[in-house]
MIMIDO-872278 format. One record per residue (C-alpha): residue in three letters; residue number from 1; x, y, z. Coordinates in nm, 3 decimals. Layout:
REM MIMIDO-872278
[node 'ala',NUM,[X,Y,Z]];
...
REM end
This chain:
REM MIMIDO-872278
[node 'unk',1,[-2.309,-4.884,3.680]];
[node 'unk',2,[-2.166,-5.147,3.469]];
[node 'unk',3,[-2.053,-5.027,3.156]];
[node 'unk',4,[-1.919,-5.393,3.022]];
[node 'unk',5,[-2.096,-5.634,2.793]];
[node 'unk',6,[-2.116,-5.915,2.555]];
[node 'unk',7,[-2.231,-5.692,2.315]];
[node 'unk',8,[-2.331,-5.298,2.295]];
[node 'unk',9,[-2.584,-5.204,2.047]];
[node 'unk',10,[-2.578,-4.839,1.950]];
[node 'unk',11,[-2.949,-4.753,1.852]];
[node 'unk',12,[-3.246,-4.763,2.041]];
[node 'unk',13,[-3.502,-4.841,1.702]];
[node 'unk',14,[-3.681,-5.158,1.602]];
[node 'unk',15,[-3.321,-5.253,1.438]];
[node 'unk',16,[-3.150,-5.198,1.771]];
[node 'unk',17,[-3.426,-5.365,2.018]];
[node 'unk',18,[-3.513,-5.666,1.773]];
[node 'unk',19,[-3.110,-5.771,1.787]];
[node 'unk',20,[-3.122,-5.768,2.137]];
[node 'unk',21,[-3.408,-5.960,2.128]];
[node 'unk',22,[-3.226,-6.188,1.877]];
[node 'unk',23,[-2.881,-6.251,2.058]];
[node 'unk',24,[-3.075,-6.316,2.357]];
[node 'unk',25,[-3.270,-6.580,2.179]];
[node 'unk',26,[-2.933,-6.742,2.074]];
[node 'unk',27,[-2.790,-6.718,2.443]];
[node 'unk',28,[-2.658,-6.429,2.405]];
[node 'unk',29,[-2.624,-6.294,2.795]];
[node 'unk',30,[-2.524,-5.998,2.848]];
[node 'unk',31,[-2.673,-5.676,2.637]];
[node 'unk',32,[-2.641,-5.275,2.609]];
[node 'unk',33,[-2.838,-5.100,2.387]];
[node 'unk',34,[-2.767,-4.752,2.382]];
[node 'unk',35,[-2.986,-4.471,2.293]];
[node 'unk',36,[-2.921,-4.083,2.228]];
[node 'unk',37,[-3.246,-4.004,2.260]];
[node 'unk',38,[-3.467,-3.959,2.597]];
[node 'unk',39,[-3.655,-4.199,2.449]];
[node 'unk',40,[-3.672,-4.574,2.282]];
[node 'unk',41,[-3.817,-4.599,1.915]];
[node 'unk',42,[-3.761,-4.184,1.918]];
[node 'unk',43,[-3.644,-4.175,1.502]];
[node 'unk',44,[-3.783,-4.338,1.244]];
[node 'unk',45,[-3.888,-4.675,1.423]];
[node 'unk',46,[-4.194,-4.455,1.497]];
[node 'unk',47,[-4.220,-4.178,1.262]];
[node 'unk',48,[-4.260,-4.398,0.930]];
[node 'unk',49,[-4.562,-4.484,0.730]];
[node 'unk',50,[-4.575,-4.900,0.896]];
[node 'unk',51,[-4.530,-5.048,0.571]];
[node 'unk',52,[-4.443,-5.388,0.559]];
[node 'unk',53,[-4.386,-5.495,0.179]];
[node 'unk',54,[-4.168,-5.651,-0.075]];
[node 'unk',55,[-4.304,-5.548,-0.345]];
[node 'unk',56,[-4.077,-5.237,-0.531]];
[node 'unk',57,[-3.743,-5.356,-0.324]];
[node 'unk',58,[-3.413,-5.325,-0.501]];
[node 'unk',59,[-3.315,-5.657,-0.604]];
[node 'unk',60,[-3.018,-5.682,-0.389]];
[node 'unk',61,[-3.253,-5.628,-0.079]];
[node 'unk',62,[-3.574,-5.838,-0.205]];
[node 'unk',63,[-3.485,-6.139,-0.008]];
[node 'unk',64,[-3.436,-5.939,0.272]];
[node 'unk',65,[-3.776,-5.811,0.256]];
[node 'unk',66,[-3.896,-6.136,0.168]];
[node 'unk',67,[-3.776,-6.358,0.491]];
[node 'unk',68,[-3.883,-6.096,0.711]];
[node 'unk',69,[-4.272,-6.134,0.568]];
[node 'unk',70,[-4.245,-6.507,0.529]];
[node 'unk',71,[-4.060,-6.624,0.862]];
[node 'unk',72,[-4.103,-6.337,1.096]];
[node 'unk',73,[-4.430,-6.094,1.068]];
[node 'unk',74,[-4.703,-6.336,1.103]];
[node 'unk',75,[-4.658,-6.463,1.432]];
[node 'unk',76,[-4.421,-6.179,1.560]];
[node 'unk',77,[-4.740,-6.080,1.798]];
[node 'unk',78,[-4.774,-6.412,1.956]];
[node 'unk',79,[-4.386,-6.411,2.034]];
[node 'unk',80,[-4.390,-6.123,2.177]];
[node 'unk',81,[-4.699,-6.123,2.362]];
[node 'unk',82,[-4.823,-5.789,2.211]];
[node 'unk',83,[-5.037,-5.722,1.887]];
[node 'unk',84,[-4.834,-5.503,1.635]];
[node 'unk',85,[-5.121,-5.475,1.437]];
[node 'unk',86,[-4.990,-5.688,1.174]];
[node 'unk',87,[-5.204,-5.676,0.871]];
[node 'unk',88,[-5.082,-5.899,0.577]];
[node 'unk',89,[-5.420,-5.804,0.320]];
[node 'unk',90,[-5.120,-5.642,0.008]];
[node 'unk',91,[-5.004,-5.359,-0.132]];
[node 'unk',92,[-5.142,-5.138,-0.444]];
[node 'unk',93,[-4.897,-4.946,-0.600]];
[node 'unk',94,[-5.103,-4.690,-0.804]];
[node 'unk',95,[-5.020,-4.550,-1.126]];
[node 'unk',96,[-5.229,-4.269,-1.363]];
[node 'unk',97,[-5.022,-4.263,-1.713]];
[node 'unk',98,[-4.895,-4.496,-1.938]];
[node 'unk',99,[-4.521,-4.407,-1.816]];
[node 'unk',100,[-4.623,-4.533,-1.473]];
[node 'unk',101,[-4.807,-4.869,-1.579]];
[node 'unk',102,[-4.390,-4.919,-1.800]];
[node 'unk',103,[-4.235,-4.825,-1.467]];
[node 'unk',104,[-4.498,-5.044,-1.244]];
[node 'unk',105,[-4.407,-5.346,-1.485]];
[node 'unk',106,[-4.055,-5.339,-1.469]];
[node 'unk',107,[-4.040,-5.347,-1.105]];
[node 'unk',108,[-4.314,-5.665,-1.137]];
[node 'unk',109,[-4.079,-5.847,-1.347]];
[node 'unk',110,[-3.763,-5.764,-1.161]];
[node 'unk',111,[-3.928,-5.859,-0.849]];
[node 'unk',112,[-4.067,-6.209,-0.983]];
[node 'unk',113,[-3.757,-6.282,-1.066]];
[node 'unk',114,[-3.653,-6.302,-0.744]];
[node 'unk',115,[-3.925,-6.506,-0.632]];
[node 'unk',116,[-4.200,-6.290,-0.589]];
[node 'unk',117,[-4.587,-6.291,-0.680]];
[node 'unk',118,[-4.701,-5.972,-0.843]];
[node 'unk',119,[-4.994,-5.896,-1.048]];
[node 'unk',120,[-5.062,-5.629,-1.268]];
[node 'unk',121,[-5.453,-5.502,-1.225]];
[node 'unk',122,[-5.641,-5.240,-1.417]];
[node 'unk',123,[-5.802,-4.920,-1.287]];
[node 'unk',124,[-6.126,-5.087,-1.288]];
[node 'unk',125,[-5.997,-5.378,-1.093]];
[node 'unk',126,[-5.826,-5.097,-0.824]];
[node 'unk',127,[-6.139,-4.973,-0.733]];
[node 'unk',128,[-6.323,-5.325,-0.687]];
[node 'unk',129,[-6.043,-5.351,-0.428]];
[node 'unk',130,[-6.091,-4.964,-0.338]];
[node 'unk',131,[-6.366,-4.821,-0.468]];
[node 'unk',132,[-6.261,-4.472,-0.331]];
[node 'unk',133,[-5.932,-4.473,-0.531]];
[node 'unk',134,[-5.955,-4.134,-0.828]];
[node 'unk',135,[-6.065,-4.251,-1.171]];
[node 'unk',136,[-5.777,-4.124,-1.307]];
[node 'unk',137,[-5.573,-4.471,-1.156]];
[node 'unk',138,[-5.522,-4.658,-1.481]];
[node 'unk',139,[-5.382,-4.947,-1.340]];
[node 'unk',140,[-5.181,-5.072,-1.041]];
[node 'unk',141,[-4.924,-5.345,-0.937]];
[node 'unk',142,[-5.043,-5.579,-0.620]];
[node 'unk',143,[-4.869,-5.816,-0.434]];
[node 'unk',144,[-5.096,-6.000,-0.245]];
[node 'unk',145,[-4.798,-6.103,0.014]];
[node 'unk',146,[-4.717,-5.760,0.120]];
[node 'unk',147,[-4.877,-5.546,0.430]];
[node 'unk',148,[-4.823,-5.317,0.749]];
[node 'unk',149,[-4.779,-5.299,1.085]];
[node 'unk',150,[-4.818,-5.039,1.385]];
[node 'unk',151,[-4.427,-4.933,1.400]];
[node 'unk',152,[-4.477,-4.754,1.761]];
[node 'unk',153,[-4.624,-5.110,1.876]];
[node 'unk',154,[-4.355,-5.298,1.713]];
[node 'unk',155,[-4.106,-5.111,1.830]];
[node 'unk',156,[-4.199,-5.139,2.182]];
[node 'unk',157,[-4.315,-5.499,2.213]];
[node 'unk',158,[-3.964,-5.595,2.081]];
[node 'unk',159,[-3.825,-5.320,2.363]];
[node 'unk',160,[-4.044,-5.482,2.655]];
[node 'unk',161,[-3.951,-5.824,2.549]];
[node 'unk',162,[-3.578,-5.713,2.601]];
[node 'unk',163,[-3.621,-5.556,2.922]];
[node 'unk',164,[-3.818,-5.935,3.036]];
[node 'unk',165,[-3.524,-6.064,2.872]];
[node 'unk',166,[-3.260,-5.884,3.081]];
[node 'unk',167,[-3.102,-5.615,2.826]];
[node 'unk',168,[-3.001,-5.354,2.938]];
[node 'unk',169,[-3.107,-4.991,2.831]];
[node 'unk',170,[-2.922,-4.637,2.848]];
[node 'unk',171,[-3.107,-4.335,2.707]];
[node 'unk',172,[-2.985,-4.008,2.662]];
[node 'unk',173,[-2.645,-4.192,2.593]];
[node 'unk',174,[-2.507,-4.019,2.310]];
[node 'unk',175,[-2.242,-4.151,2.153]];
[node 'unk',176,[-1.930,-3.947,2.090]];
[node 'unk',177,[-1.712,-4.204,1.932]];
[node 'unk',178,[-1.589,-4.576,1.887]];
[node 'unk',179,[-1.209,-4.676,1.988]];
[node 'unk',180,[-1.037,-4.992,1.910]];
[node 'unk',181,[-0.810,-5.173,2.169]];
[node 'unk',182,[-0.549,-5.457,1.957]];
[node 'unk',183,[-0.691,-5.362,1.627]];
[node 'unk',184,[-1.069,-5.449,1.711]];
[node 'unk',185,[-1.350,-5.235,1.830]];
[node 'unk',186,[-1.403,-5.247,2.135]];
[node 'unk',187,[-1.498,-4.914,2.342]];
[node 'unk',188,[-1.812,-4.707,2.277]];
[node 'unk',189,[-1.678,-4.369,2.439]];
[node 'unk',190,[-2.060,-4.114,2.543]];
[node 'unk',191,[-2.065,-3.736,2.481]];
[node 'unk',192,[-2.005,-3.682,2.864]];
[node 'unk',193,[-1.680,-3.970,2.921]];
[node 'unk',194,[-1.827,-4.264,2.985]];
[node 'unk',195,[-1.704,-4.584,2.841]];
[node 'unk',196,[-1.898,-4.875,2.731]];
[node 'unk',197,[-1.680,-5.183,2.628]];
[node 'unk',198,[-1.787,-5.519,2.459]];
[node 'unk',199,[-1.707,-5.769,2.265]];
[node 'unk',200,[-1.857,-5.673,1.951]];
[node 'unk',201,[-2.022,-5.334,1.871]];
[node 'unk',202,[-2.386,-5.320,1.655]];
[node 'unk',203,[-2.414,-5.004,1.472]];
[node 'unk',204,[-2.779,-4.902,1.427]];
[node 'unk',205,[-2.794,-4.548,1.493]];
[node 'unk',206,[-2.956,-4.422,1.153]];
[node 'unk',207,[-2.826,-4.153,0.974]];
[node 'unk',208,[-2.617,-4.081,1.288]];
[node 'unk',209,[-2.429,-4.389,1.161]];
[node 'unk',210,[-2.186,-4.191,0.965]];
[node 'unk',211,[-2.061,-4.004,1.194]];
[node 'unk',212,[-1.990,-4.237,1.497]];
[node 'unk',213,[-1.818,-4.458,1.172]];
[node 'unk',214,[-1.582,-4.241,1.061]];
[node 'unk',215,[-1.431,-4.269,1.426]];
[node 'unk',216,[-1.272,-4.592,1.327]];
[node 'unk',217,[-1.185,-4.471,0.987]];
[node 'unk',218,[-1.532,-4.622,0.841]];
[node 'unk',219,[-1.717,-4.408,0.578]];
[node 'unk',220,[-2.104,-4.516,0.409]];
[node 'unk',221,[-2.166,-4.259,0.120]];
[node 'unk',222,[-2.525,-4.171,0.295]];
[node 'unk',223,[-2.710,-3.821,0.324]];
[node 'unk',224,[-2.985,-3.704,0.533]];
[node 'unk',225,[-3.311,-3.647,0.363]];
[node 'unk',226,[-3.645,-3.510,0.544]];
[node 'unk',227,[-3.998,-3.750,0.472]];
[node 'unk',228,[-4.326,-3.583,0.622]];
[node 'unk',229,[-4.570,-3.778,0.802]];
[node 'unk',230,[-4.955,-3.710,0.898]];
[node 'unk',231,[-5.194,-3.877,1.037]];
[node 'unk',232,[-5.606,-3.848,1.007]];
[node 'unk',233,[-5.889,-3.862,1.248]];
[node 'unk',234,[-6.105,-4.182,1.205]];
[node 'unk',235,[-6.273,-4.263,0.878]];
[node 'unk',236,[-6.522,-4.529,0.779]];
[node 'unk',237,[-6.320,-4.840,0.682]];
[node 'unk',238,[-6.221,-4.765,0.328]];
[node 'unk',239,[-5.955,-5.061,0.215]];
[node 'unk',240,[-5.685,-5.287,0.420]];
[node 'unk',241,[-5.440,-5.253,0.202]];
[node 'unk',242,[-5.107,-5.085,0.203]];
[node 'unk',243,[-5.086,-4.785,-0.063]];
[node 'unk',244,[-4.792,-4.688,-0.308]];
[node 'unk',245,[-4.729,-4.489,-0.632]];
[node 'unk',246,[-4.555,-4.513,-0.904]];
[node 'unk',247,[-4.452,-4.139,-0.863]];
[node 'unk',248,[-4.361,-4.204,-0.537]];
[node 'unk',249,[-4.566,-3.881,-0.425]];
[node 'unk',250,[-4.712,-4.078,-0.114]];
[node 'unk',251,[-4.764,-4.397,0.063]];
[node 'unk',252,[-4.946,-4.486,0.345]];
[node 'unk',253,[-5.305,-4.749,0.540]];
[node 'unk',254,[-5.545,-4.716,0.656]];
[node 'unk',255,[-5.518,-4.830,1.042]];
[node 'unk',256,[-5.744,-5.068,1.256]];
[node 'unk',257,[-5.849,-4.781,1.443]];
[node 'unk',258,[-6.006,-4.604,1.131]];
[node 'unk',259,[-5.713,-4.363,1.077]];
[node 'unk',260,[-5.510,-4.285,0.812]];
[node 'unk',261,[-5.137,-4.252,0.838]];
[node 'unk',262,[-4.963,-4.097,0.488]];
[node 'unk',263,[-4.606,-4.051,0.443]];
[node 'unk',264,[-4.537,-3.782,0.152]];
[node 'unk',265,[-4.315,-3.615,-0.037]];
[node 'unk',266,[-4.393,-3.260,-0.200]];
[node 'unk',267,[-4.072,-3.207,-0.332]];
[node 'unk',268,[-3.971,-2.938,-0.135]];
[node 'unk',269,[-3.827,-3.095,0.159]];
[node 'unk',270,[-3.507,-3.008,0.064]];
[node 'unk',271,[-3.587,-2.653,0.134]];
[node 'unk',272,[-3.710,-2.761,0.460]];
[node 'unk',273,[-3.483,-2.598,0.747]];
[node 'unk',274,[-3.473,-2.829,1.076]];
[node 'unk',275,[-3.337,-2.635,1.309]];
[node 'unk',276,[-3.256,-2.914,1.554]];
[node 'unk',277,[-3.194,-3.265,1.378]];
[node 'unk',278,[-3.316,-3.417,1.690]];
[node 'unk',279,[-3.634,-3.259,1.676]];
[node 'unk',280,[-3.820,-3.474,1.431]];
[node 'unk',281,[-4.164,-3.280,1.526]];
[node 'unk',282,[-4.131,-3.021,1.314]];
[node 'unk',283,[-4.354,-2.973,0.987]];
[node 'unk',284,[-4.362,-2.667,0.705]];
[node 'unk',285,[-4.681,-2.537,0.624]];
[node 'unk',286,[-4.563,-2.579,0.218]];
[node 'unk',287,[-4.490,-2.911,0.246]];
[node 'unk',288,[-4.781,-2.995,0.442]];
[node 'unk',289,[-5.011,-2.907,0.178]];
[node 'unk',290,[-4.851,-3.034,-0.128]];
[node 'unk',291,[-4.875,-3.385,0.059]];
[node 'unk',292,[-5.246,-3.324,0.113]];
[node 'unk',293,[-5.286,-3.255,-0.243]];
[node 'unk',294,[-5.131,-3.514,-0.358]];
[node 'unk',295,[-5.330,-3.770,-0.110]];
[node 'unk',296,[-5.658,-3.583,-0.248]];
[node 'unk',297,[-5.572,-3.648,-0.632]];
[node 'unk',298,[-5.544,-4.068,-0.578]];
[node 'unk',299,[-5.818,-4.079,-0.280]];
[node 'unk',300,[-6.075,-3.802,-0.361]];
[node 'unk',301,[-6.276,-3.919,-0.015]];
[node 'unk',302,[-5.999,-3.805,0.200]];
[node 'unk',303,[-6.038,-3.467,0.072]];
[node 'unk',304,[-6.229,-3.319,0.373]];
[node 'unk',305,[-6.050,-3.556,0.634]];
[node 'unk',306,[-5.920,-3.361,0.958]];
[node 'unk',307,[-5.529,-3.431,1.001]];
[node 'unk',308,[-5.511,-3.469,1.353]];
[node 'unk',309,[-5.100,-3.405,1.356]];
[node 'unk',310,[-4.806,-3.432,1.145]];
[node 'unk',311,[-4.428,-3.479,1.214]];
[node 'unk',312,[-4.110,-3.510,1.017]];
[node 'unk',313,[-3.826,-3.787,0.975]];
[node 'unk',314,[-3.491,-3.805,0.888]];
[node 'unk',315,[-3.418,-4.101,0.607]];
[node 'unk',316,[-3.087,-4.229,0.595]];
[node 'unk',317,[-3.052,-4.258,0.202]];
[node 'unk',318,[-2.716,-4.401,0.098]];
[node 'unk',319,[-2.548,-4.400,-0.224]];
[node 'unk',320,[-2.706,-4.659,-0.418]];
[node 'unk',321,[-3.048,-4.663,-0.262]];
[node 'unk',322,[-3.013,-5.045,-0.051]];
[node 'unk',323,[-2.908,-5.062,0.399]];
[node 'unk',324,[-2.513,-5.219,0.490]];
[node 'unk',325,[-2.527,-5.480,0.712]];
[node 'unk',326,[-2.262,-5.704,0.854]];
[node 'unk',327,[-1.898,-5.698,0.950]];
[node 'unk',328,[-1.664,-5.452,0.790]];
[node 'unk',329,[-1.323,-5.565,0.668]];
[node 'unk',330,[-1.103,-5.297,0.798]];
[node 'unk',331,[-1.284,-5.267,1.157]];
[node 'unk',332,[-1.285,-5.616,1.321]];
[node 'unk',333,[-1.528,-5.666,1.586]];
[node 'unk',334,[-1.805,-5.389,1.432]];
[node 'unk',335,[-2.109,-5.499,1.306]];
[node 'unk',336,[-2.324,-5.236,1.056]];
[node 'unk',337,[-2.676,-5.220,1.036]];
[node 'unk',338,[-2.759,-4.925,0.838]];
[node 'unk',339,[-2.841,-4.682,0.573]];
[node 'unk',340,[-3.236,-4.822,0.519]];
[node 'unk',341,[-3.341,-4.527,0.285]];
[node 'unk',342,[-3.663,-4.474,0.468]];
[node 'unk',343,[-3.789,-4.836,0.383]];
[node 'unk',344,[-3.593,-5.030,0.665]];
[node 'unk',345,[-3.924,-5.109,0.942]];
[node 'unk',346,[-4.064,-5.396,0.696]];
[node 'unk',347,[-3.747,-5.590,0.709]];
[node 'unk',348,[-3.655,-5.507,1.092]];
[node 'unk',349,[-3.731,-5.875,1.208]];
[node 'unk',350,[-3.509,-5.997,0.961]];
[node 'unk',351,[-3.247,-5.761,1.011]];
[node 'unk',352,[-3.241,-5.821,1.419]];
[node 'unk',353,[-3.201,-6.176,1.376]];
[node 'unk',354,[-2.898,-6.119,1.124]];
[node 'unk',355,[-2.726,-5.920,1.341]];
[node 'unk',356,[-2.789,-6.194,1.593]];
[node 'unk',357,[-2.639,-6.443,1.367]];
[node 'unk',358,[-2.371,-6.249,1.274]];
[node 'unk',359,[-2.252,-6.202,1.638]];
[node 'unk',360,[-2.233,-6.616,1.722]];
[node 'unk',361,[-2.089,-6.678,1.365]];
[node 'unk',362,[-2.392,-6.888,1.202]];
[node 'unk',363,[-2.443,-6.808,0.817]];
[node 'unk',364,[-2.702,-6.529,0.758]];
[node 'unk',365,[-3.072,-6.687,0.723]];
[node 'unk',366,[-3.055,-6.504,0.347]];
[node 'unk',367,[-2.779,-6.388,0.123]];
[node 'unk',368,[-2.635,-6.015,0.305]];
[node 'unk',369,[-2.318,-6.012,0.041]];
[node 'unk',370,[-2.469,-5.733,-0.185]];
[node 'unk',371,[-2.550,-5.548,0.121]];
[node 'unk',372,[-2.171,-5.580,0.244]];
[node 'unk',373,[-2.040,-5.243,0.295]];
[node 'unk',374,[-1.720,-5.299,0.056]];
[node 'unk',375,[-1.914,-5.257,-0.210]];
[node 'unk',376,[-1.910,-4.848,-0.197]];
[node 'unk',377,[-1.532,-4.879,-0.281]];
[node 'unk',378,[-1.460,-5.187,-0.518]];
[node 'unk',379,[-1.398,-5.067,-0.849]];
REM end
């Protein structure tokens, strides 16, 4: 087995596989992507709601978000010969009181001023878009630019485009810790010995991030924080668009299939016990049905809908709420991608092809220096 490479990529999500698929585009030749798991995709590259928007991003991350939906997501099927059930039809983010309509208009104005379209809308104009959407919506924001995507598609099609590619793929390779050789990291030591060794080392392992960091003396303020998922059995077609609040109780589409897939937060998933961090299956009963009810109060159809299952994820929230990505100052040849706060699938593309950049030393296709992770320790 050949444990030497150009680069190693430590992740097996739609970060990981998409900057394999990136380096290889850019020549690039020889690629390991290492994955804990048993499986590719097996955190939240398939266990988040698909959204694919711009719309509500922290300033320092809006271009980010924006690149990705302008240069990458509308012909990311056709390069990589497999629909991901991209869907580009805008995003409603819902509000019922006066305190959400303030909120919803701040973020429209801090987001146009990065370059972005918004509109505000009234209730009445919500439910010409949606007519099953509760009367009590007052208003809403919409960006017209923003949309979703199937993330267990996307994930995949960038995987399978790798393996055509000749990248090379190691699951169940759980990664113990990093090691430099002459000041620079180089080694990528497994749980059970082995040794990986490369050039330069991509980081995008999650939440997991952390700890395979602080190896090399590397620390991202971050915590782990449980979303829960669900998904419906088919419904007649309702609305295209991807769904937001202005509480921030739930998100979620409506997929080609008919299905609905919700992402929610009851508030109590801090209570949540997860036995086995690995084990992203697990749901709570509690939680469950406070993210029902609060689906039910903005989409009163949905009420009797039959969940077909639901699942858990693990967000990787840092400190101030926005991903680190590029090189590190004080560990030469390590490259970060990480720390996405649960919003990171939507600018994936973008992200991939960064990393890719970053590796062969061209300037990043938009502005990464807020994102830098010096920032958690400049005064």
């Amino acid at each position: 087995m050949k444990t030497t490479a150009d680069v190693i990529i430590i992740g097996g999500g739609i970060v990981g596989c998409a900057s394999a698929y990136y380096l290889k585009k850019k020549g690039v030749k020889d690629i390991i992507v290492l994955e804990g798991s048993p499986s590719i995709g097996h955190g939240a590259s398939s266990r988040n709601g698909g959204g694919v928007r711009q719309s509500g991003r922290d300033p320092r991350e809006l271009g980010l978000a924006m690149t990705a939906v302008q240069k990458f997501w509308p012909t990311l099927s056709e390069e990589l010969g497999r629909d991901v059930e991209y869907t580009q039809k805008g995003n409603l983010r819902l509000g019922k009181t006066e305190a959400h309509i303030k909120k919803l208009t701040a973020l429209k104005e801090s987001c146009e001023a990065g370059g972005l379209k918004l509109d505000m809308i009234s209730g009445d104009e919500v439910r010409k878009i949606a007519p099953c959407m509760s009367e009590d919506v007052i208003g809403a924001s919409f960006c017209p630019t923003d949309g979703h995507a199937n993330p267990l598609v996307a994930t995949l099609a960038y995987y399978m485009k790798d393996l055509e590619l000749g990248v090379r793929f190691f699951t169940e390779a759980f990664v113990d810790h990093l090691e430099k050789v002459h000041d620079k990291v180089r080694k990528v030591i497994l749980k059970d010995g082995t040794v990986f060794e490369a050039g330069d080392v991509i980081l995008a392992a999650g939440y997991d991030s952390r700890r395979i960091m602080n190896s090399v003396g590397l620390d991202v303020p971050m915590t782990s924080l449980v979303d829960c998922a669900l998904v419906t059995e088919m419904e007649p077609e309702m609305f295209p668009q991807m769904l937001g609040t202005a509480a921030a109780d739930f998100y979620g589409h409506q997929t080609r299939h008919g299905s609905f897939v919700f992402g929610a937060e009851s508030g109590l998933e801090e209570y949540m016990e997860i036995k086995d961090p690995n084990d992203q299956r697990q749901q709570n009963a509690a939680t469950l049905g406070a993210s029902c009810r609060a689906i039910e109060s903005w989409i009163p159809a949905l009420a009797k809908a039959k969940i077909v299952r639901s699942w858990t994820g693990i967000l990787d929230c840092t400190k101030d709420g926005v991903c680190v990505l590029g090189r590190p100052k004080e560990a030469d040849g390590l490259i970060l991608a990480c720390g996405f706060n649960g919003h990171g699938f939507g600018t994936a593309p973008a992200v991939g092809y960064i990393m890719a950049q970053t590796v062969v030393g061209e300037k990043p296709i938009t502005d990464i220096e807020p994102l830098r992770y010096e920032r958690f320790y400049e005064i």
